[in-house]
N, C-alpha and C positions, 0 to 999 in steps of 0.2 A: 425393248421396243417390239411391238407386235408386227407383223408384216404389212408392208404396203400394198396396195394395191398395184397390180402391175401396171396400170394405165398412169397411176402417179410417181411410180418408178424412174418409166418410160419419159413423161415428161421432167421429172427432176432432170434425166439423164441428159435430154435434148439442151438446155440451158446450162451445162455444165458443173451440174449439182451430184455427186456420186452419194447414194444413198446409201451411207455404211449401216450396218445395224444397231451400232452402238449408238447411235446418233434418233433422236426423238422427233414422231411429227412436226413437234414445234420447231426444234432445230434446225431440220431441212426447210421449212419455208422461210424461218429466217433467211438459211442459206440463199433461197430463191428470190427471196424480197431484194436480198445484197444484189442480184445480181439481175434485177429489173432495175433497181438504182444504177447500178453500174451502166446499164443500156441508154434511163434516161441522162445522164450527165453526157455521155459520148451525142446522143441525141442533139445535146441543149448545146453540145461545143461545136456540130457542127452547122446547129443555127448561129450561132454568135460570129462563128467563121466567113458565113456567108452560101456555105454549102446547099442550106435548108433556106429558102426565102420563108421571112416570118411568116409569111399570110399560110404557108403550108406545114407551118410547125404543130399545130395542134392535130392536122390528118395525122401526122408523123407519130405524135404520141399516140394517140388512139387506136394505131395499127402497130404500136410495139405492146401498148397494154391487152390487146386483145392477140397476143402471142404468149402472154401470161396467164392462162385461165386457171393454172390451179391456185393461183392469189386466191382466187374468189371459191374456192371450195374450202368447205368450212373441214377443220381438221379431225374431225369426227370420222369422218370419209375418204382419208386417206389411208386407213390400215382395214386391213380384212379382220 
């Protein structure tokens, strides 16, 4: 694997993604995908629970999704 960028390092790291080297662009943002799934299922359990009132579940997502921004960067732009 080629080097990451330290900014998407930095973010795997933040999310709980440790960016070994042997491990490939693609496989870290699998990694990273697991672990926005992971956030939204806790998310959806604690609307189900009663925690989140539904009317406010979708801000909910939308401000966990937008705590994932290297989703949306294409993997091209993740190594130097």
């Amino acid at each position: 694997m080629t080097g990451l960028r330290p900014h998407v390092a930095e973010a795997l790291r933040r999310h709980g993604v440790e960016p070994d080297p042997s491990a490939t662009p693609a496989q870290l943002r699998e990694r990273l995908n697991e672990a926005y799934l992971d956030e939204v299922r806790r998310l959806k359990q604690r609307q189900v629970s009663g925690e989140i009132p539904l009317r406010e579940y979708a801000t909910h997502v939308e401000r966990l999704r937008e705590g994932f921004p290297l989703l949306a960067l294409p993997l091209a732009l993740w190594s130097e």
